[in-house]
C-alpha positions in Angstrom: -26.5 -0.4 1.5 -24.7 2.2 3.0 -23.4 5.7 1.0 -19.9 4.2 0.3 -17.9 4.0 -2.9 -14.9 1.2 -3.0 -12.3 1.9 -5.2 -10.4 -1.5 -6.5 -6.9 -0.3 -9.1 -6.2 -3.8 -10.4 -3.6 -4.5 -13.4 -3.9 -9.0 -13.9 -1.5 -10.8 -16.4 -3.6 -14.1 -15.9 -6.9 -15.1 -14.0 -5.8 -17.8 -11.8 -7.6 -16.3 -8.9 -10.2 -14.6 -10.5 -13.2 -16.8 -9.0 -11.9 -15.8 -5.8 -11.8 -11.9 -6.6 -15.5 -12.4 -8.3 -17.0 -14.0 -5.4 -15.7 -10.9 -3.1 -16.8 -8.2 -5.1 -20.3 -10.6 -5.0 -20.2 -9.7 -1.4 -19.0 -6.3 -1.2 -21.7 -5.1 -3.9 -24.3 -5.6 -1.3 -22.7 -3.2 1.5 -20.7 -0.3 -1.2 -20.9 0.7 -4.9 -17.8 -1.2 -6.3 -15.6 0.5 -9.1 -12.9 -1.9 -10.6 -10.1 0.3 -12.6 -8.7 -2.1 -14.7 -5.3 -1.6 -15.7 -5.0 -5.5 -17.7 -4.2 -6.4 -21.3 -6.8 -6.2 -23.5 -7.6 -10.1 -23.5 -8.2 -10.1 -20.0 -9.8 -7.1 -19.3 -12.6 -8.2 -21.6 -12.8 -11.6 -19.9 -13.3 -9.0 -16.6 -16.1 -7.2 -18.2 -18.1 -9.8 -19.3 -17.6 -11.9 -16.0 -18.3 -8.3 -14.0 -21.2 -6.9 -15.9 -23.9 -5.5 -13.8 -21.7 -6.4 -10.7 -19.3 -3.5 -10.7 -18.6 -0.3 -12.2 -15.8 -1.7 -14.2 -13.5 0.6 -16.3 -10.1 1.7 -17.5 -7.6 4.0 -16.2 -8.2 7.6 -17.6 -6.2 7.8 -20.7 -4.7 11.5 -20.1 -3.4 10.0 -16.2 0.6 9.9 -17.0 1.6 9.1 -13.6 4.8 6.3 -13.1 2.9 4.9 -10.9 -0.2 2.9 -12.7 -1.7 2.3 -9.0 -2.1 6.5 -8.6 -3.8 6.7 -11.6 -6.3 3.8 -11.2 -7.2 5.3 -7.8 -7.8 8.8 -9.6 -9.9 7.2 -12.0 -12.0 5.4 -9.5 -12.3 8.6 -7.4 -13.3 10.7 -10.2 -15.9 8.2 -10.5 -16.7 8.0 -6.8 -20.5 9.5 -5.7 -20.5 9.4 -2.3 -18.6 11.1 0.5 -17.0 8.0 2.0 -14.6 5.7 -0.1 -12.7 3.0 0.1 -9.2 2.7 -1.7 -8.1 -1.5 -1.4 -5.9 -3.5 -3.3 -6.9 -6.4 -5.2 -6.1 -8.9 -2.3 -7.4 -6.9 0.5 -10.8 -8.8 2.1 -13.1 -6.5 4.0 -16.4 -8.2 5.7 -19.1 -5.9 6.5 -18.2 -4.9 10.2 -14.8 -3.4 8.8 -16.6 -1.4 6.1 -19.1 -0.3 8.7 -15.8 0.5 10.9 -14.3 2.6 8.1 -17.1 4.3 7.2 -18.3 5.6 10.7 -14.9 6.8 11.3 -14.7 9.0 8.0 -17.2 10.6 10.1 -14.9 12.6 12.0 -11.6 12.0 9.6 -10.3 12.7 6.2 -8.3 9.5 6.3 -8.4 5.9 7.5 -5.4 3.8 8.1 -6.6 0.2 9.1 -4.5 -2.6 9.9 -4.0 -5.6 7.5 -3.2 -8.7 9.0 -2.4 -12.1 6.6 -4.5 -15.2 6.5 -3.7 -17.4 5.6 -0.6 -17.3 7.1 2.4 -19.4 5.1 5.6 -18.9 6.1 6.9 -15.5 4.3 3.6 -14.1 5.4 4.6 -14.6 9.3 8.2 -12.8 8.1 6.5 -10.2 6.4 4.2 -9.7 9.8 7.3 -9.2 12.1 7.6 -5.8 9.9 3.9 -5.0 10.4 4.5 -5.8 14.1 7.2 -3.6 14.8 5.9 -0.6 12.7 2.6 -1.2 15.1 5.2 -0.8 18.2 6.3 2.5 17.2 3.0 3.7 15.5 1.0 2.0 12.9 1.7 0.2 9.7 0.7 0.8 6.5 -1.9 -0.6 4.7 -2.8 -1.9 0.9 -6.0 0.0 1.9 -7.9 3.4 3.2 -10.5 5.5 3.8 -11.0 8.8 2.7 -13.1 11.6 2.2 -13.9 12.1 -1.7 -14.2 16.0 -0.7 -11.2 15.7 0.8 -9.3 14.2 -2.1 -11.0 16.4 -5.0 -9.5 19.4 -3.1 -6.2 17.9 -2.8 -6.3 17.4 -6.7 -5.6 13.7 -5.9 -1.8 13.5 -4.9 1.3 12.8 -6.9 1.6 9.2 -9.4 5.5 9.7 -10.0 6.6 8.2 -6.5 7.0 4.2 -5.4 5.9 4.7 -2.2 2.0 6.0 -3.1 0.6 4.7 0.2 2.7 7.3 2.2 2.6 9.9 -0.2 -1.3 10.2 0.1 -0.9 9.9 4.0 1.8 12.8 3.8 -0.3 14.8 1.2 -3.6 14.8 3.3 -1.8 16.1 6.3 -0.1 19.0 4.1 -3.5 20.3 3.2 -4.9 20.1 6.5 -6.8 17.0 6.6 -7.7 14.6 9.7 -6.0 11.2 9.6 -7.5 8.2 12.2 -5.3 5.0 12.9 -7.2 2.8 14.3 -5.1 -0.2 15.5 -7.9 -2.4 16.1 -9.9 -2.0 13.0 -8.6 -5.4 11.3 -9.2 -5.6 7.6 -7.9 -9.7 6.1 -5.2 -9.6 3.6 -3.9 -12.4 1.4 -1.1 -12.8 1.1 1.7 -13.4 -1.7 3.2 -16.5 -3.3 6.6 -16.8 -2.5 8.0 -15.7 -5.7 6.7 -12.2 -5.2 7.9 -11.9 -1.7 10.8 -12.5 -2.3 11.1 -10.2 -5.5 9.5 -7.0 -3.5 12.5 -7.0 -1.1 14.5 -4.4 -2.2 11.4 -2.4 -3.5 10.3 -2.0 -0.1 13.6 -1.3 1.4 13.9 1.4 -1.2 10.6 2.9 0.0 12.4 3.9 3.3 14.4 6.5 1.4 11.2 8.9 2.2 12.0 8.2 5.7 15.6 9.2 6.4 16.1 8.4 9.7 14.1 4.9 9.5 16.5 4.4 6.9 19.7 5.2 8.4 18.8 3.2 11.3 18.3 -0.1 8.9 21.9 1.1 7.3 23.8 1.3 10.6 22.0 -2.6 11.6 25.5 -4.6 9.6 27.7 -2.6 10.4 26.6 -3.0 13.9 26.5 -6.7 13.7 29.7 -6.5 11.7 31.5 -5.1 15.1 29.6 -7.6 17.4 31.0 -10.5 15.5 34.9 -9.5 15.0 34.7 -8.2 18.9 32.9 -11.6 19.7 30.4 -9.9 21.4 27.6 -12.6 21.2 25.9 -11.8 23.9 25.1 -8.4 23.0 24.3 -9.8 19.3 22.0 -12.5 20.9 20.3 -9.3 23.0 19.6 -7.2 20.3 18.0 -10.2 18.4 15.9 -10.6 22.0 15.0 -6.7 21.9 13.5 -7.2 18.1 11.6 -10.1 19.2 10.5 -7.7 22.1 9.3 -5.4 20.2 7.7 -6.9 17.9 5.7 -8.8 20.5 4.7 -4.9 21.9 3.1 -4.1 18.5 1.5 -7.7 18.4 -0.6 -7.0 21.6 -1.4 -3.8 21.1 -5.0 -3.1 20.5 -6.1 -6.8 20.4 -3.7 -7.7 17.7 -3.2 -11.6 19.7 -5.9 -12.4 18.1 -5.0 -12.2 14.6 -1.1 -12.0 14.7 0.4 -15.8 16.4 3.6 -15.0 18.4 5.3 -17.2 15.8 5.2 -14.2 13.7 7.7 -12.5 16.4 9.8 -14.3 16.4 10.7 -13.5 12.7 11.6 -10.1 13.8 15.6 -10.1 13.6 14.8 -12.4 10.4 12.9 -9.4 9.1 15.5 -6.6 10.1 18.7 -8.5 8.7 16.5 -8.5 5.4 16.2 -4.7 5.6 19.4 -4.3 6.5 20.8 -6.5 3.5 17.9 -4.6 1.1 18.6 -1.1 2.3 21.7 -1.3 1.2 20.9 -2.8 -2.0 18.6 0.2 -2.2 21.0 2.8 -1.3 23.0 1.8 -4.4 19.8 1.4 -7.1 19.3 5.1 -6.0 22.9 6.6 -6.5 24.6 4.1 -8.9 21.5 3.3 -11.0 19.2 6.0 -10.6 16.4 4.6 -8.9 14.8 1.1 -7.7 13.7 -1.0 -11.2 9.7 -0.7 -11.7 7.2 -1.9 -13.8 9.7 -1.7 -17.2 11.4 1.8 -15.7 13.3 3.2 -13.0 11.6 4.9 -10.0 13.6 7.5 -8.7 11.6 9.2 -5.9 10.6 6.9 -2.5 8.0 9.7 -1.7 8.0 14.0 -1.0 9.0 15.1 2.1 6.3 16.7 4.0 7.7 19.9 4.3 8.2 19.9 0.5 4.3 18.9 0.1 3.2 21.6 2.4 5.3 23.9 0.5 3.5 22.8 -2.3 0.0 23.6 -1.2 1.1 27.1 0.7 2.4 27.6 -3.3 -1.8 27.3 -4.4 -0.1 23.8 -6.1 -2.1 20.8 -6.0 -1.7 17.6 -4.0 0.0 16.1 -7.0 3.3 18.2 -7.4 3.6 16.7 -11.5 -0.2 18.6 -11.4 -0.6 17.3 -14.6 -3.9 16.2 -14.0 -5.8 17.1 -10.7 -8.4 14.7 -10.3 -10.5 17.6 -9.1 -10.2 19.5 -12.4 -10.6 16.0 -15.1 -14.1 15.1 -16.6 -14.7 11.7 -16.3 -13.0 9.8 -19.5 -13.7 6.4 -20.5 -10.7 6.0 -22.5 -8.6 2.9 -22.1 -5.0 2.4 -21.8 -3.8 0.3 -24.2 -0.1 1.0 -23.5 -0.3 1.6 -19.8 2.5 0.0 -18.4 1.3 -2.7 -15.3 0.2 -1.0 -12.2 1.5 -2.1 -9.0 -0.8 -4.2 -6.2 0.3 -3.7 -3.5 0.2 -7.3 -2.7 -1.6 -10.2 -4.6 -4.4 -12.7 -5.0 -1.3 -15.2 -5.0 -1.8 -14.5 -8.8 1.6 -14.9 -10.7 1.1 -11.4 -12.3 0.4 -9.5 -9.3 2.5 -7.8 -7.2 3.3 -5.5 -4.0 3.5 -5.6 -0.3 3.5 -2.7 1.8 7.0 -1.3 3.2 
């Protein structure tokens, strides 16, 4: 086994996949020391931790973590629990096989963050439309993951990074680079991802359209996409309609064949491109007004209110002596470990699911 923690935040309503997730973190425990926080009700945690005895660390969220964000604080637990150097951060329905840990961990070598690239499979319909999004985002950088790597040296001197934003994923990539840190994209490093049932697609749509309030111009662009198409109807422009649904297909082909991805991304999933951006279009709007007429995009029993901190405002921050977390309620680098459950915790977010009814998430 190699020195590598893997840090799982996992908050279940039911166990309807669990002999899937059990069988993984089988595997797993053989190449990285596995640490399950387990945000659950009470009934099934236990069911957890007798199932995961001897296979896992398997704990609780730290009771005095009062992030918004149950995810934050279950990586903060599990990195506060991390020994070695190099750890993984996945959600509960990311896969890894042993070549991608090896992959990861060899790169943390020369990085203080690891952005892999998901892919689906299997592959059911609303899994090939949620791909066009991971295709274009590869065709103008790189996506973003339900998983990294990162340096646990790294992260205890950040003093973890802040729990009070929807968008987590991109506030720890934004943090690391305010406090100096090294971040690797490595299109080609392919880590499996299942994917959701249908149900939760469909009910993360304006979630992750609101996500793209952290990036303003990314945004604006997916506000400016009807009234566009608005104009190109009235002024019977179809052509010029049809060719900007042939540029997105375009595109999104790019991203598919860069760095190998033809062999884990079908050019069906392409073609869902201008599918994908009339659905952000349609959400972002939806988005725009659950941030100014209702305070912020619903979550987890409350409002969210913040996508994610600018970067400038985060390297303010740290220039300040602050911590990566800007509540700094609780740097992870200044906690003792607690073993203290959350009784009331309100349910974490996955960023996408075992196709388990009580799951949830998908990356923006």
């Amino acid at each position: 086994m190699t020195d590598l923690d893997y840090v799982l935040p996992l908050r279940w309503d039911d166990d309807s996949g669990l002999a899937e997730l059990t069988a993984y973190l089988r595997r797993l425990g053989r190449s990285a020391r596995v640490i399950v926080v387990d945000g659950s009700p009470q009934a099934v945690f236990d069911r957890h931790a007798a199932l995961w005895d001897g296979l896992v660390l398997h704990v609780r969220p730290d009771g005095d973590l009062g992030s918004a964000n149950g995810k934050v604080a279950g990586v903060i637990t599990g990195m506060r629990r991390a020994r070695a150097e190099h750890v993984i951060i996945a959600d509960d329905d990311v896969r890894y096989g042993e070549a991608e840990l090896a992959g990861v961990d060899a790169l943390l070598r020369t990085a203080d963050l690891v952005r892999p690239q998901n892919y689906f499979d299997p592959l059911p319909w609303h899994a090939r439309w949620d791909t066009a999004r991971a295709l274009l985002n590869r065709c103008f950088g790189a996506d973003y993951p339900g998983t990294f790597g990162v340096r646990r040296s790294t992260f205890l001197r950040m003093g973890g990074y802040d729990g009070d934003v929807l968008f987590e994923n991109l506030e720890l990539i934004r943090t690391v680079r305010a406090h100096g840190g090294r971040e690797r994209r490595p299109l080609d490093l392919y880590v499996r991802r299942l994917p959701p049932d249908p149900a939760r697609f469909w009910a993360q749509r304006v979630r992750q359209a609101y996500d793209d309030l952290a990036q303003p111009a990314r945004m604006a662009l997916f506000l400016a996409v009807l009234p566009a198409l608005a104009a190109g109807v009235l002024l019977r422009r179809r052509g010029t309609v049809l060719a900007g649904a042939g540029l997105v297909v375009g595109l999104a082909e790019i991203g598919r064949r860069r760095a190998g991805g033809r062999r884990v991304f079908p050019f069906g999933a392409a073609l869902f491109a201008p599918v994908w951006v009339l659905e952000r279009a349609v959400c972002s709007w939806l988005a725009l007004g659950a941030r100014f007429l209702r305070g912020g995009v619903a979550y987890s029993g409350r409002r969210m209110r913040t996508a994610a901190h600018s970067s400038r405002r985060l390297r303010a921050h740290r220039q300040a002596g602050g911590s990566g977390s800007l509540g700094a309620r609780n740097p992870a680098g200044r906690c003792e470990p607690s073993q203290k459950g959350l009784a009331d915790e309100r349910p974490q977010r996955h960023s996408a699911t075992v196709a388990l009814p009580g799951a949830m998430g998908a990356p923006s």
